[in-house]
N, C-alpha and C positions, 0 to 999 in steps of 0.2 A: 504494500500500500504506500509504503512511502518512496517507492521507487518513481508510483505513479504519480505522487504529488509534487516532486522533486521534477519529473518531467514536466508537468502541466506550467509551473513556477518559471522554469528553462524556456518554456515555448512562449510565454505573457512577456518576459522580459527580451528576447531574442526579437517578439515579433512591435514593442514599443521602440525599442532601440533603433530598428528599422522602419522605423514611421516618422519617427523623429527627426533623424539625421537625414540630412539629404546627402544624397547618393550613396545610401545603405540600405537601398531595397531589397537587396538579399536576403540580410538578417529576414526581413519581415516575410520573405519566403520557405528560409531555414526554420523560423518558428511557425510558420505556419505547417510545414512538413511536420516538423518534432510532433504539434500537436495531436496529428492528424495519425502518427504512428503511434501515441501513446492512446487515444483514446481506442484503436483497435487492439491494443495489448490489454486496456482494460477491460474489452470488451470479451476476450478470450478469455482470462483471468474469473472474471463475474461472470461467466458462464458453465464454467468449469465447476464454480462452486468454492473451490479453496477449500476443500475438503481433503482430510488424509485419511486412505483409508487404510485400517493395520488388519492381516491377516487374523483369521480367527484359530486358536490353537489348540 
């Protein structure tokens, strides 16, 4: 979970930074990616459950 809040944090600041400055449209593309690929990692993650499941013995 805090991998994924750590991402979202990366992708807000990456994509202000790039709004901001002029001629740093990038950045505002690179956080727009970052985001884009962390919300499908959370997506997969909250799907999955996050559940472990331990062998019965």
């Amino acid at each position: 979970m805090s991998l994924f809040l750590l991402l979202i944090l990366v992708a807000v600041v990456l994509g202000i930074i790039g709004f901001a400055t002029h001629g740093l449209f990038w950045l505002l593309i690179i956080g727009a990616a970052v985001l884009v690929v962390d919300l499908v990692y959370g997506g997969t993650r909250l799907r999955r459950g996050g559940r472990k499941h331990r062998l019965a013995r």
